[in-house]
PDB file of N, CA, C and O in Angstrom:
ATOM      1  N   UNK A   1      11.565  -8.868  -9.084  1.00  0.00           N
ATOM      2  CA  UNK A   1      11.228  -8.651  -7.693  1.00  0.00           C
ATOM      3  C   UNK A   1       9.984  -7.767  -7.615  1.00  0.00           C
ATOM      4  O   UNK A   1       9.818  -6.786  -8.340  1.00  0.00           O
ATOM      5  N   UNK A   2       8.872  -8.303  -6.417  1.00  0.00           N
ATOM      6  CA  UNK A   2       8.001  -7.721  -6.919  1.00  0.00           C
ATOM      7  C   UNK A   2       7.744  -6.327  -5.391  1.00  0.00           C
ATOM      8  O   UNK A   2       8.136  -6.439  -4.230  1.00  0.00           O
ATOM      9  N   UNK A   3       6.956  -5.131  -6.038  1.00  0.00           N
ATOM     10  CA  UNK A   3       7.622  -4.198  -5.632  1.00  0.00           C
ATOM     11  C   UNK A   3       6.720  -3.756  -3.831  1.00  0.00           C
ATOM     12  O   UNK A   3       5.814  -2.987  -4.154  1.00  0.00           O
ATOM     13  N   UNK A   4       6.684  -3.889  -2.782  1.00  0.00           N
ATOM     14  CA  UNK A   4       6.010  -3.424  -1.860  1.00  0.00           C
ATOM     15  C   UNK A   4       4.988  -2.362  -1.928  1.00  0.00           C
ATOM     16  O   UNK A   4       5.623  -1.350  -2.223  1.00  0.00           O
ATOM     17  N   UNK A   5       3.751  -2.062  -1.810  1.00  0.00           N
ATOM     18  CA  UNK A   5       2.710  -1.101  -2.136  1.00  0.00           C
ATOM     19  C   UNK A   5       2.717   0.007  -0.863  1.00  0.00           C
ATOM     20  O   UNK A   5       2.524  -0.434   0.270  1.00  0.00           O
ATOM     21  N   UNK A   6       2.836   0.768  -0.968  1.00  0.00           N
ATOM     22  CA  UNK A   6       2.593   1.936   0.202  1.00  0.00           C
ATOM     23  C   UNK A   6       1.421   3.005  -0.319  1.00  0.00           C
ATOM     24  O   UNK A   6       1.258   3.591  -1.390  1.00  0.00           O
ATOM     25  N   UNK A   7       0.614   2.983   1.053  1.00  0.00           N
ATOM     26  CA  UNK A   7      -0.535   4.033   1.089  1.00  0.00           C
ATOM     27  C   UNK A   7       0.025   4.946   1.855  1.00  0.00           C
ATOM     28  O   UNK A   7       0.317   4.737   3.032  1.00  0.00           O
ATOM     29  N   UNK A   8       0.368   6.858   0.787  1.00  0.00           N
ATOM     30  CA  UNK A   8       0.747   7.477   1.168  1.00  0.00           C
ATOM     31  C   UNK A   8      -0.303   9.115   1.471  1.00  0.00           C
ATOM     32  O   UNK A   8      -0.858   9.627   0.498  1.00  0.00           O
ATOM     33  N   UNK A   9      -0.418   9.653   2.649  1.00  0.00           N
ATOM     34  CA  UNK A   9      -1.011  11.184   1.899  1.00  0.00           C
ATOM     35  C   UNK A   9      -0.449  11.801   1.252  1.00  0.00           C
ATOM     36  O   UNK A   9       0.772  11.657   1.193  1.00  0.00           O
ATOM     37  N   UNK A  10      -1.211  12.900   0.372  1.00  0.00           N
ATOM     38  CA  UNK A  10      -0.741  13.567  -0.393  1.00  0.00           C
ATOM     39  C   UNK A  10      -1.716  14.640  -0.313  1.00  0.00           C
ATOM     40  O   UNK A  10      -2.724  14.487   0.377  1.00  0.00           O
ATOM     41  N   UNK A  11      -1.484  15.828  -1.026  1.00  0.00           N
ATOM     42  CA  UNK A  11      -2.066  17.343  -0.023  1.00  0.00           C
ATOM     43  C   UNK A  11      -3.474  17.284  -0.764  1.00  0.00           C
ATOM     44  O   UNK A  11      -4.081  18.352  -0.688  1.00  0.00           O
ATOM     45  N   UNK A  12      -4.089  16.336  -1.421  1.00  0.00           N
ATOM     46  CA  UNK A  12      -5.092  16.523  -1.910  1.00  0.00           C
ATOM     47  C   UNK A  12      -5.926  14.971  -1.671  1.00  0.00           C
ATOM     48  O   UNK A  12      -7.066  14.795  -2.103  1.00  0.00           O
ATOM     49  N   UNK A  13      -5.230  14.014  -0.993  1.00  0.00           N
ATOM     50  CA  UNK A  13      -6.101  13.068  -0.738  1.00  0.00           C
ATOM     51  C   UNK A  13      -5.201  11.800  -0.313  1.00  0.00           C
ATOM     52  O   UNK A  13      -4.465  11.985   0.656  1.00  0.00           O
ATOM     53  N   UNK A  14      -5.178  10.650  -0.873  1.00  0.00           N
ATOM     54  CA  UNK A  14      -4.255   9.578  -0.458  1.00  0.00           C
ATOM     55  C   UNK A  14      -4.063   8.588  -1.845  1.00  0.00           C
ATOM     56  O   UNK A  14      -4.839   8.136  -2.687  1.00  0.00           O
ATOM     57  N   UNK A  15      -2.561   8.508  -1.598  1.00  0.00           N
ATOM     58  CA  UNK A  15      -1.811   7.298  -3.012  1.00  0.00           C
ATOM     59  C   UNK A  15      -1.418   6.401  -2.407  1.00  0.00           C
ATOM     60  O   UNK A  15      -1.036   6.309  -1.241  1.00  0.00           O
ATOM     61  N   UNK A  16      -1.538   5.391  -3.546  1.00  0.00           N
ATOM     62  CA  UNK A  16      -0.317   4.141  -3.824  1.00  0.00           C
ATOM     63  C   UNK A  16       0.427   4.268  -4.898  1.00  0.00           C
ATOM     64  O   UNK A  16       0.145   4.436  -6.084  1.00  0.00           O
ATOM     65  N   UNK A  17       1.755   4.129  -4.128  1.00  0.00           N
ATOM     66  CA  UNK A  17       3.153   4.375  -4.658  1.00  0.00           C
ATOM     67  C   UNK A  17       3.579   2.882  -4.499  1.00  0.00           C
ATOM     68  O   UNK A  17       3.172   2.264  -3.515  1.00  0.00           O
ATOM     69  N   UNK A  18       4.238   2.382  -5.257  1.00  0.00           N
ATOM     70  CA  UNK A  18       5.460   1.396  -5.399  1.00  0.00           C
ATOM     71  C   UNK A  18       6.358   1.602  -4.928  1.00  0.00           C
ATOM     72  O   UNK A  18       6.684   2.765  -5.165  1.00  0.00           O
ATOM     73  N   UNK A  19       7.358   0.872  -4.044  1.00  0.00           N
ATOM     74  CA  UNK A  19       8.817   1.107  -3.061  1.00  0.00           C
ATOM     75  C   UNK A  19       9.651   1.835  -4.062  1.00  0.00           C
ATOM     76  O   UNK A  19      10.003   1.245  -5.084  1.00  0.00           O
ATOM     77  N   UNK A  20       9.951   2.930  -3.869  1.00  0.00           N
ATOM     78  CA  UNK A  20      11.166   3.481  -4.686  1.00  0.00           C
ATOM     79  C   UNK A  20      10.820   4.005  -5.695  1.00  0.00           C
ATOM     80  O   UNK A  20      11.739   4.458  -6.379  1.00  0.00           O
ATOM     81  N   UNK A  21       9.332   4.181  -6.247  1.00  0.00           N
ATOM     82  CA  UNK A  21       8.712   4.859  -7.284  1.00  0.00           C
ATOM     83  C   UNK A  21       8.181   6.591  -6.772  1.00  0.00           C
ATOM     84  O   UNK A  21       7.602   7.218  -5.885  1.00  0.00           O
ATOM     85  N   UNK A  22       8.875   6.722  -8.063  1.00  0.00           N
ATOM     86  CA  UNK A  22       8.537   8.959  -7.654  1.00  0.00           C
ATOM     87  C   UNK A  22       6.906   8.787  -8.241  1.00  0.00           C
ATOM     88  O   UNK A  22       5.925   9.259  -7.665  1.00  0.00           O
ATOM     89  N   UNK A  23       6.884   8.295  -9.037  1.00  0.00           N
ATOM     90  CA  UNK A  23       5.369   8.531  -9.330  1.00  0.00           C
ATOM     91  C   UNK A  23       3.933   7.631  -8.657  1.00  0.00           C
ATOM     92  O   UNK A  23       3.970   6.424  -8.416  1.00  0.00           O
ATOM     93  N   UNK A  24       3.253   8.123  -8.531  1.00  0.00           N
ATOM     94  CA  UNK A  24       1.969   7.327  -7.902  1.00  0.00           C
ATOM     95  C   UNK A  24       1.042   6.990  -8.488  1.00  0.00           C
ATOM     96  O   UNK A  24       0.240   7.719  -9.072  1.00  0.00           O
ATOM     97  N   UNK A  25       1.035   5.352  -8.368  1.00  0.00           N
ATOM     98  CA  UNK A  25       0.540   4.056  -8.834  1.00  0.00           C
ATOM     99  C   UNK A  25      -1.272   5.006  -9.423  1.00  0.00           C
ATOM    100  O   UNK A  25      -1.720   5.001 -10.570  1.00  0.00           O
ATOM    101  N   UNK A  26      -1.937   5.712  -8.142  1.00  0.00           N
ATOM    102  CA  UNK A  26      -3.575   5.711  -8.080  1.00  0.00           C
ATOM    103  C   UNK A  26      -3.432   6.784  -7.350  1.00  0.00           C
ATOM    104  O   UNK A  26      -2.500   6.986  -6.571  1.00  0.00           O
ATOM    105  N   UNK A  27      -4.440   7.586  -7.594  1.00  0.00           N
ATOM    106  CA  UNK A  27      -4.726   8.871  -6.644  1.00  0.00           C
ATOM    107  C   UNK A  27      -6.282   8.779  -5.944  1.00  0.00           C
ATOM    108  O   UNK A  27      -7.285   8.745  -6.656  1.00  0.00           O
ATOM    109  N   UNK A  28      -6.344   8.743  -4.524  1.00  0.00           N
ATOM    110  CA  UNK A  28      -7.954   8.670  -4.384  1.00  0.00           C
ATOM    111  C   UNK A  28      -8.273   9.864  -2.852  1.00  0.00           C
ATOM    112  O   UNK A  28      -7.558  10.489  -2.069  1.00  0.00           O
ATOM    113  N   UNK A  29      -9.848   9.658  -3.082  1.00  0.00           N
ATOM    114  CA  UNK A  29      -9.735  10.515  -1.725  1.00  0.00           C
ATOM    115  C   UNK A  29      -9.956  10.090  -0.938  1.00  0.00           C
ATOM    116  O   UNK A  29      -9.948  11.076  -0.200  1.00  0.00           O
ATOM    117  N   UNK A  30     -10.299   8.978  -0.080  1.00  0.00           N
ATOM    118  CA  UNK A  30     -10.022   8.699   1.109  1.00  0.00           C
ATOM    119  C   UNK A  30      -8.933   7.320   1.283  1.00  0.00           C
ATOM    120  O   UNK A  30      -8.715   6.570   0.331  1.00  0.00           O
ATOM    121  N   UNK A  31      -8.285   7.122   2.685  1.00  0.00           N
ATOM    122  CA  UNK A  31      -7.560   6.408   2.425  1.00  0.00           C
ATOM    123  C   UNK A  31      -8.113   5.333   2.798  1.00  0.00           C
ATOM    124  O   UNK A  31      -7.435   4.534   3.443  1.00  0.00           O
ATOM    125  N   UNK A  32      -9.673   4.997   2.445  1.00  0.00           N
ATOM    126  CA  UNK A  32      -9.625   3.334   2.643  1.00  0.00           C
ATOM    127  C   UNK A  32      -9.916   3.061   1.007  1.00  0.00           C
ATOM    128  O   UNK A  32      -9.608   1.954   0.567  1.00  0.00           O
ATOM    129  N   UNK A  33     -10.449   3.963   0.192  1.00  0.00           N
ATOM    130  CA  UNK A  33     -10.030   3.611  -1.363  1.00  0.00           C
ATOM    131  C   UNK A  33      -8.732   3.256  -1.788  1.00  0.00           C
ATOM    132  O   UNK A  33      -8.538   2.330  -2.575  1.00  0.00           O
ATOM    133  N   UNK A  34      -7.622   4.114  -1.190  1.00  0.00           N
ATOM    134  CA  UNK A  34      -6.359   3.858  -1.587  1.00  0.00           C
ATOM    135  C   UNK A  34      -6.044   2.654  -0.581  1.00  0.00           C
ATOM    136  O   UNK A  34      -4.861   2.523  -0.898  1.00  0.00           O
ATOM    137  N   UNK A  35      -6.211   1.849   0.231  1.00  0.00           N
ATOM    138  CA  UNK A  35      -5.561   0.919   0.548  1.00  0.00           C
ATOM    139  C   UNK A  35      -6.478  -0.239  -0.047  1.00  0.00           C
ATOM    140  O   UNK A  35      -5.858  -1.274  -0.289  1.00  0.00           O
ATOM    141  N   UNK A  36      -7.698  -0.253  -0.296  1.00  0.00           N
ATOM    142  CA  UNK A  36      -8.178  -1.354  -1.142  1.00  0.00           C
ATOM    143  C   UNK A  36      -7.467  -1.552  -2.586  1.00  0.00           C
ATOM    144  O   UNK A  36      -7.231  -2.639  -3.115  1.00  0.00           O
ATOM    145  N   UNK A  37      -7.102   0.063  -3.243  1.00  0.00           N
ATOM    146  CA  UNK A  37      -6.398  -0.439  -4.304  1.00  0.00           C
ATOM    147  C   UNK A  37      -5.405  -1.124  -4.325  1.00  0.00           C
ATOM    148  O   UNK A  37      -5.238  -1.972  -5.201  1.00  0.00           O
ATOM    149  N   UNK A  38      -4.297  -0.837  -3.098  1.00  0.00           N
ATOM    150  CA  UNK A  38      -3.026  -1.082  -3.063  1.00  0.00           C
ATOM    151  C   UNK A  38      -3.126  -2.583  -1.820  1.00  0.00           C
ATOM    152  O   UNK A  38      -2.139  -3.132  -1.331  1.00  0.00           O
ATOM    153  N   UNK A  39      -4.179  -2.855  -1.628  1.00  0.00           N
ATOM    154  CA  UNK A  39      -4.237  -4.316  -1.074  1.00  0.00           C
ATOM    155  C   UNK A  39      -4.388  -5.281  -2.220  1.00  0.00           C
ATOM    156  O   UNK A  39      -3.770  -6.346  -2.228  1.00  0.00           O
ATOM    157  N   UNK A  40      -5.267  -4.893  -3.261  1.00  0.00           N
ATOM    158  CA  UNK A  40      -5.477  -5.491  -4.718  1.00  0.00           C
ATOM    159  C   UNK A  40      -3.595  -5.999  -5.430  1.00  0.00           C
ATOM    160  O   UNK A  40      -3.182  -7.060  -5.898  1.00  0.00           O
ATOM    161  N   UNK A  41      -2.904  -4.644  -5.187  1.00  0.00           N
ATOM    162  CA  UNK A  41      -1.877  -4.804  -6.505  1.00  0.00           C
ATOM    163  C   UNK A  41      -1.019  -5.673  -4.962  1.00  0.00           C
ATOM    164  O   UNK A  41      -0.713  -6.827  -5.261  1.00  0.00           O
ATOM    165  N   UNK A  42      -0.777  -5.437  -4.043  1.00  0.00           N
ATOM    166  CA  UNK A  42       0.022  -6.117  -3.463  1.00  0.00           C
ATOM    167  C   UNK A  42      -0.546  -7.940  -2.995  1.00  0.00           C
ATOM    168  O   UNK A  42      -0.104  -8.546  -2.019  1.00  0.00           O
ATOM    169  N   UNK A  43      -1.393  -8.394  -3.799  1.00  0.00           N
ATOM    170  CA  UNK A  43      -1.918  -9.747  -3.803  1.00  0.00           C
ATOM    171  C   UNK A  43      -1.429 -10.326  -4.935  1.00  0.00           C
ATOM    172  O   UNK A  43      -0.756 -11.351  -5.044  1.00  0.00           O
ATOM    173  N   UNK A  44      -2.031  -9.196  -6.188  1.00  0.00           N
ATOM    174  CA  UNK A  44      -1.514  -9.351  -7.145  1.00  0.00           C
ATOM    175  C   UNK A  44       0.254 -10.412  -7.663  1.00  0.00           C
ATOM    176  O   UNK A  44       0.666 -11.348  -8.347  1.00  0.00           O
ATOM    177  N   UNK A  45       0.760  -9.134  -6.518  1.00  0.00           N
ATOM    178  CA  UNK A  45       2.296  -9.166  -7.109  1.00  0.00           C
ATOM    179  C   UNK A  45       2.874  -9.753  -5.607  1.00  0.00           C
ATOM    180  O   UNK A  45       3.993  -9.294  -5.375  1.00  0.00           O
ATOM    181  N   UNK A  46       2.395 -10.607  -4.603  1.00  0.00           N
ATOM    182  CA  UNK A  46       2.638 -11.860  -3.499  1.00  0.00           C
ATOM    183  C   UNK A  46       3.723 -10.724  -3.169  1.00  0.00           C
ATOM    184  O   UNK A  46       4.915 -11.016  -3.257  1.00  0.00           O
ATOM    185  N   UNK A  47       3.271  -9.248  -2.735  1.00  0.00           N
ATOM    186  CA  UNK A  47       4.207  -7.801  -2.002  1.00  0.00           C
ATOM    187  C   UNK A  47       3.575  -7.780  -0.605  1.00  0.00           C
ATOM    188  O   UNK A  47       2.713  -8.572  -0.224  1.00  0.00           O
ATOM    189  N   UNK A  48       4.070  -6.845   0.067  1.00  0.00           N
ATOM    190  CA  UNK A  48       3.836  -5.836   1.126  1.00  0.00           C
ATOM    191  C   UNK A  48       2.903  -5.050   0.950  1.00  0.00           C
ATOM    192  O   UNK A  48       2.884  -4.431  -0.114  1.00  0.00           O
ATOM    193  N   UNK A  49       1.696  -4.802   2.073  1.00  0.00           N
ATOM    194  CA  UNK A  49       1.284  -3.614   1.766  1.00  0.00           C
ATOM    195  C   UNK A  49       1.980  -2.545   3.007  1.00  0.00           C
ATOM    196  O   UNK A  49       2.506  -3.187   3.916  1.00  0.00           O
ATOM    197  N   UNK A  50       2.051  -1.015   3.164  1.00  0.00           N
ATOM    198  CA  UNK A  50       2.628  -0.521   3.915  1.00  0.00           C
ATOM    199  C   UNK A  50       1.521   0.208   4.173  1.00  0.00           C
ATOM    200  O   UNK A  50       0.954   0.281   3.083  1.00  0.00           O
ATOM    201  N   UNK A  51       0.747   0.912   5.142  1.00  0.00           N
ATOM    202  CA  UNK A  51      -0.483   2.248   4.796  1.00  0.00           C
ATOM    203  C   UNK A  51       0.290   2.510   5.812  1.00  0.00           C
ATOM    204  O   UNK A  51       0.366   1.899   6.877  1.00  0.00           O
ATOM    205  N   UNK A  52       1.139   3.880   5.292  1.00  0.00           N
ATOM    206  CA  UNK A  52       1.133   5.423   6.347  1.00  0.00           C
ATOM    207  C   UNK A  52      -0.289   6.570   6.922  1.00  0.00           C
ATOM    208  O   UNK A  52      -1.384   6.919   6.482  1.00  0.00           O
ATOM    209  N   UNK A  53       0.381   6.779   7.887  1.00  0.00           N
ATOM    210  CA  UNK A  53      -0.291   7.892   8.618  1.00  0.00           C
ATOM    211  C   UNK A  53      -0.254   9.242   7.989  1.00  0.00           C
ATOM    212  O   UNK A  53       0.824   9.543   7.477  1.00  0.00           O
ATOM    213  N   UNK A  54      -1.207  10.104   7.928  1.00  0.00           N
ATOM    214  CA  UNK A  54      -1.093  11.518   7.760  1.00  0.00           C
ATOM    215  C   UNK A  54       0.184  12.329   7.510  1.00  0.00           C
ATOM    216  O   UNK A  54       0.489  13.116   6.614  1.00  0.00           O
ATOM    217  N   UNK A  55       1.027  11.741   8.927  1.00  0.00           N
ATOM    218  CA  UNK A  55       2.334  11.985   9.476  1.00  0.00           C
ATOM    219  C   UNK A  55       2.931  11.839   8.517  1.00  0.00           C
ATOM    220  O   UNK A  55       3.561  12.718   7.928  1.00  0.00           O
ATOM    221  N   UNK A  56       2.816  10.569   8.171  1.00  0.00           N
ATOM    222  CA  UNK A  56       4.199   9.585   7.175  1.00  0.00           C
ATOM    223  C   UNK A  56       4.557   8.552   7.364  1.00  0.00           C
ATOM    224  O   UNK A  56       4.968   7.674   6.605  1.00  0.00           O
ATOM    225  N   UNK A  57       4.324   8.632   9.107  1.00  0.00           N
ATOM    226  CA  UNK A  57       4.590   7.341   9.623  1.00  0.00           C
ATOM    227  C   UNK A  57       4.024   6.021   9.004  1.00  0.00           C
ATOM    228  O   UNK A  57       2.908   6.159   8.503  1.00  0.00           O
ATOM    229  N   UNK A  58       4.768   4.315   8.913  1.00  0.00           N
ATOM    230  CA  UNK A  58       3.880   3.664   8.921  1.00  0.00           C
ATOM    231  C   UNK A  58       3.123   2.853  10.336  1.00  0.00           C
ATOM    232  O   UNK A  58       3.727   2.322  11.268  1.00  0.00           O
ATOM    233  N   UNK A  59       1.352   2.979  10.109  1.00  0.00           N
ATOM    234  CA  UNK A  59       0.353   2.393  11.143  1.00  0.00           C
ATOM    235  C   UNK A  59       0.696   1.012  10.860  1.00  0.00           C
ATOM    236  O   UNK A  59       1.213   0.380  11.781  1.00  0.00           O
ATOM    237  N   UNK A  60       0.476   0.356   9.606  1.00  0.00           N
ATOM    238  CA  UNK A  60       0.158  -0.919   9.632  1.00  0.00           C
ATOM    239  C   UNK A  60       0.657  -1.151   8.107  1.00  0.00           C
ATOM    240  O   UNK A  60       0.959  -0.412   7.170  1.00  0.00           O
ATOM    241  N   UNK A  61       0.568  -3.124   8.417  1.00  0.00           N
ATOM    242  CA  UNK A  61       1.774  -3.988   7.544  1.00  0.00           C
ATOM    243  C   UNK A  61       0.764  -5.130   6.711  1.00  0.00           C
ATOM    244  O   UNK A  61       0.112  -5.932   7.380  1.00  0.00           O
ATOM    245  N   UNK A  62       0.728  -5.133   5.965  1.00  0.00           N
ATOM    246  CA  UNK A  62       0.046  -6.795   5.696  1.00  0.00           C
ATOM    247  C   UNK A  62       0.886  -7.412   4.666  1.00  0.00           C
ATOM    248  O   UNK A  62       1.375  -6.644   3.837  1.00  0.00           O
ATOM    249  N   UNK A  63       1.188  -8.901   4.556  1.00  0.00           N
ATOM    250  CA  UNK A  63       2.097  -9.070   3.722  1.00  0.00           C
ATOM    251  C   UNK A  63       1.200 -10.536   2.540  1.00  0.00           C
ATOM    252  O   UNK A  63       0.630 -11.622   2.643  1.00  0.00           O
ATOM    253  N   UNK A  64       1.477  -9.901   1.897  1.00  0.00           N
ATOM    254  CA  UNK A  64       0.781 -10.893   0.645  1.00  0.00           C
ATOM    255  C   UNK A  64       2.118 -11.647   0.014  1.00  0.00           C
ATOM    256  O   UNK A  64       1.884 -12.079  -1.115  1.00  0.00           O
ATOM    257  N   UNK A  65       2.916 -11.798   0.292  1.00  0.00           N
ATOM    258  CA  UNK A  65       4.236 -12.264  -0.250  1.00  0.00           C
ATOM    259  C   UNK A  65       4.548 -13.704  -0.229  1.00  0.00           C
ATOM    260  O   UNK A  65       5.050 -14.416  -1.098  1.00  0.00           O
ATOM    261  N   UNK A  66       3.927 -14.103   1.559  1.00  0.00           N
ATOM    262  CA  UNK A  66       4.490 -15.631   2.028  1.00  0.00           C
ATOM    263  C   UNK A  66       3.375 -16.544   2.796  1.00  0.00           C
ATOM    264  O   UNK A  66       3.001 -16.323   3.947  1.00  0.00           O
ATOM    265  N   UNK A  67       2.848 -17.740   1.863  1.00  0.00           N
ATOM    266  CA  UNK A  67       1.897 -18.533   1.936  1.00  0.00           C
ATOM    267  C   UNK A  67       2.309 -18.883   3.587  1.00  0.00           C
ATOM    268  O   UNK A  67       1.469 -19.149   4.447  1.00  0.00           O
ATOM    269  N   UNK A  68       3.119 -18.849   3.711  1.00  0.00           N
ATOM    270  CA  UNK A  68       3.641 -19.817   5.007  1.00  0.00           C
ATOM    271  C   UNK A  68       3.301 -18.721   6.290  1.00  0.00           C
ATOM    272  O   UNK A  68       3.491 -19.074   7.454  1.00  0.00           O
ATOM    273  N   UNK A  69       2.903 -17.679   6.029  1.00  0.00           N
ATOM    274  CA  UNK A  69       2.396 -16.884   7.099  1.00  0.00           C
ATOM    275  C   UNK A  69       1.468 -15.559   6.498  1.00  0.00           C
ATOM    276  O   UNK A  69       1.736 -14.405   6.161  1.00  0.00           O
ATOM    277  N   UNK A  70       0.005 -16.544   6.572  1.00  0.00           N
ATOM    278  CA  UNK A  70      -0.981 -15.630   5.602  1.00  0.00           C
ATOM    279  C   UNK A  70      -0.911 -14.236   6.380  1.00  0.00           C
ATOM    280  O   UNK A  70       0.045 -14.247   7.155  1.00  0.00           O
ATOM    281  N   UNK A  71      -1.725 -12.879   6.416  1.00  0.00           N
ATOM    282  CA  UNK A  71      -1.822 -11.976   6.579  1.00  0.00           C
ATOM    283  C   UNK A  71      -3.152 -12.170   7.772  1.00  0.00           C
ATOM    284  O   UNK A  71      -3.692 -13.265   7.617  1.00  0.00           O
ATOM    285  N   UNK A  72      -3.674 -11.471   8.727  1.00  0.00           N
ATOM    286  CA  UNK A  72      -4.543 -11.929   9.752  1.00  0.00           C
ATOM    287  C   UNK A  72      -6.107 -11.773   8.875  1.00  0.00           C
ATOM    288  O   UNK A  72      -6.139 -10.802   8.119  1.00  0.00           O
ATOM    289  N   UNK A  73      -7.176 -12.501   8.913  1.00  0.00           N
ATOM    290  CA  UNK A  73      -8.636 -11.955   8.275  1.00  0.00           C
ATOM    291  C   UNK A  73      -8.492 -12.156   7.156  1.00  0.00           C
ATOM    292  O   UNK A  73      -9.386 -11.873   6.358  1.00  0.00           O
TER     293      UNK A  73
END
């Protein structure tokens, strides 16, 4: 099963973490580096991408998983 990508902050910049992974995939400093990485591995592996907010919250979804309903762009 392949694993959903989340763009998370972190007190020194922004990661991608794997669903349910303590450790982080990439460390970068802004978060449109970290969601290009984690748009890469979630194509890769036909996943989720998740990018959180500052907060924690998640802003936005793209799903690389299902041909039958591409992702928008």
């Amino acid at each position: 099963m392949n694993k959903n990508q989340h763009v998370v902050p972190t007190d020194t910049g922004w990661a991608v973490r794997g669903a349910g992974n303590e450790r982080r995939t990439s460390l970068h400093d802004t978060q449109a580096q970290a969601i290009a990485a984690a748009r890469e591995i979630a194509r890769n592996q036909h996943s989720e991408l998740l990018i959180h907010r500052p907060n924690g919250q998640i802003r936005a979804r793209d799903s690389y998983g299902n041909d039958d309903c591409p992702p928008p762009g």
